[in-house]
C-alpha positions in Angstrom: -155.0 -20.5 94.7 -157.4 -18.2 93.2 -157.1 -14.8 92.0 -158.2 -12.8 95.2 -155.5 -15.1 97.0 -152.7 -15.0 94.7 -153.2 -10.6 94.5 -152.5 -10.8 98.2 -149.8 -13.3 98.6 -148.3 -10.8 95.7 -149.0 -7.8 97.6 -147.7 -8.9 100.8 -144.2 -9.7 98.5 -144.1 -6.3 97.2 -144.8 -5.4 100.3 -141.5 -6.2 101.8 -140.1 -4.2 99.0 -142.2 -0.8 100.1 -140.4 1.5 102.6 -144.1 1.8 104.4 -147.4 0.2 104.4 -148.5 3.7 103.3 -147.1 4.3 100.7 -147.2 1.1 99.7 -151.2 0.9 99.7 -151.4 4.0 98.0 -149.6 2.9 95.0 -151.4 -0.4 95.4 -154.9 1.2 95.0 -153.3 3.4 91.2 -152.9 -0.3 89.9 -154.1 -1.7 86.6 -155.6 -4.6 88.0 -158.6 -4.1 90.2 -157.7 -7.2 92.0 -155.0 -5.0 93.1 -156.8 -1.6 94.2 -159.7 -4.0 95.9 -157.1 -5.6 98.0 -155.4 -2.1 98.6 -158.6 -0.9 99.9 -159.4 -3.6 102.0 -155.9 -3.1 103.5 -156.4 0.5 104.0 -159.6 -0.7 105.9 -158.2 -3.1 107.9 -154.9 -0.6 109.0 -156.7 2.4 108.8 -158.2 3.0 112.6 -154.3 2.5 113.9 -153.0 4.9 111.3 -151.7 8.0 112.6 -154.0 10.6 111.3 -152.0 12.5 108.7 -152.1 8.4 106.9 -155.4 8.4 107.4 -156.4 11.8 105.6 -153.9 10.8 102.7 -155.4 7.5 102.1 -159.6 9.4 102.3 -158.1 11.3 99.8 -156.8 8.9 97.7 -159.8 6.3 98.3 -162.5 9.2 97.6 -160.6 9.7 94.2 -160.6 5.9 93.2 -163.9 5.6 94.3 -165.4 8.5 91.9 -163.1 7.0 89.0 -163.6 3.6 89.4 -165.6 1.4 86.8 -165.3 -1.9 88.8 -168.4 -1.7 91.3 -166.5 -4.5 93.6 -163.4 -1.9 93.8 -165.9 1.3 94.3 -167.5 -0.6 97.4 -163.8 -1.4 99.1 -163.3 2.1 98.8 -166.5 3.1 100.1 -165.9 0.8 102.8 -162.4 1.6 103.4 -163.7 5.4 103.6 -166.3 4.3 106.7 -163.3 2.4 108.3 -161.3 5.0 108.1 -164.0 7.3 110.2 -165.6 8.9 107.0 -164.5 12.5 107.0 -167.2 15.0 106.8 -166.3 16.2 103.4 -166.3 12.2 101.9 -169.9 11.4 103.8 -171.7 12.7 100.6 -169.4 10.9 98.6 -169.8 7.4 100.2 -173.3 7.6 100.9 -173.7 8.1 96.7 -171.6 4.5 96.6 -173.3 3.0 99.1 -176.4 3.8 97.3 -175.3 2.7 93.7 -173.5 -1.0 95.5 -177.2 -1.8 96.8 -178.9 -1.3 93.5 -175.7 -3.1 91.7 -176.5 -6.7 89.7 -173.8 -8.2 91.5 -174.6 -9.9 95.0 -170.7 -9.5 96.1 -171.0 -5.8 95.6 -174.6 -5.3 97.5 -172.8 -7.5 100.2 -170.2 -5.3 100.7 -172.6 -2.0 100.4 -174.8 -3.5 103.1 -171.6 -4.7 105.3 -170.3 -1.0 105.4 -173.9 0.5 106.1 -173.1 -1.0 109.3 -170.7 0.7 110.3 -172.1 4.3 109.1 -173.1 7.1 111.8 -176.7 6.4 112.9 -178.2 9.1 110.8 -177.3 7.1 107.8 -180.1 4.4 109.1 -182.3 6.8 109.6 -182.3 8.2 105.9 -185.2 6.7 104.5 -183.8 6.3 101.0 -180.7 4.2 102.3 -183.3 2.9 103.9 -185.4 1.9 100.9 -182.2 0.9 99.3 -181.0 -1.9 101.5 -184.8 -3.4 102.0 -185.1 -3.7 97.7 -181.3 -5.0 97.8 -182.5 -7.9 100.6 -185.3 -9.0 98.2 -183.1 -8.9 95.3 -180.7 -11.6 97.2 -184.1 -13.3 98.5 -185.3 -14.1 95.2 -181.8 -14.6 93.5 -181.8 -18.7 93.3 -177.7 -18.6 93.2 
C-alpha cells in the first residue's frame, strides 16, 4: 500500500471517529503530515459542491489559509484546486489564480498536473488571461521535453 493509500485508509478510520465530515476535514487539512492536508483537500474538493453553503465558506476559509502557508507545492495545488471546486469565492479568485500560477512554473510534473487540471475548471475569463495563458503553454513544453 503506498503512502497516498495508507493516509486515506487512515483518514477514512478517523473518520468514523469525527462527529462530521466537516469538521473532520478541517482538522485533517491543520495536520503535520502533508499526506494528510493533500488528502483533506482533495476531500473537501470532492464533497464540497453538495455542502451546504455555510461548510463551504468555512472550508474557502480554511483552504485559502493553508494554501498561503503551505510549503508543500503538491498540498498548495489541492487547495487551490479544492478552492475552484468549491465555486472560488470572489474574494479567494486572486488568491488561487497566484497558485495556479506558481503550480505551472513548479519543477514537479504532479504539481503542474494538478495546476493545469483545476485551470479547467476556472470561470472562462481565467483562459482568456494571457499570462495564465503563457503559463500553461511553457508548463506543456516543460512535460514535453521532460524524458520521465
Amino acid at each position: 500500500m503506498n503512502d497516498e493509500a495508507a493516509a486515506r485508509e487512515e483518514l477514512r478510520r478517523r473518520a468514523k471517529q469525527a462527529r462530521g465530515e466537516g469538521e473532520f476535514l478541517l482538522r485533517e487539512l491543520e495536520e503535520d503530515d502533508p499526506v494528510f492536508r493533500l488528502t483533506a483537500a482533495d476531500g473537501m474538493a470532492h464533497l464540497g459542491p453538495a455542502a451546504d453553503t455555510d461548510l463551504r465558506l468555512t472550508w474557502a476559509t480554511a483552504l485559502r489559509r493553508r494554501m498561503e502557508r503551505e510549503s508543500d507545492p503538491e498540498v498548495r495545488m489541492a487547495a487551490a484546486a479544492a478552492l475552484v471546486a468549491l465555486g472560488c469565492p470572489d474574494s479567494t479568485e486572486a488568491a488561487v489564480r497566484e497558485a495556479l500560477l506558481q503550480g505551472l512554473a513548479a519543477p514537479e510534473a504532479e504539481v503542474r498536473a494538478r495546476a493545469a487540471a483545476s485551470l479547467a475548471w476556472l470561470p472562462m475569463a481565467f483562459a482568456r488571461d494571457s499570462e495564465v495563458r503563457s503559463r500553461l503553454s511553457q508548463s506543456l513544453e516543460d512535460v514535453e521535453e521532460d524524458p520521465t
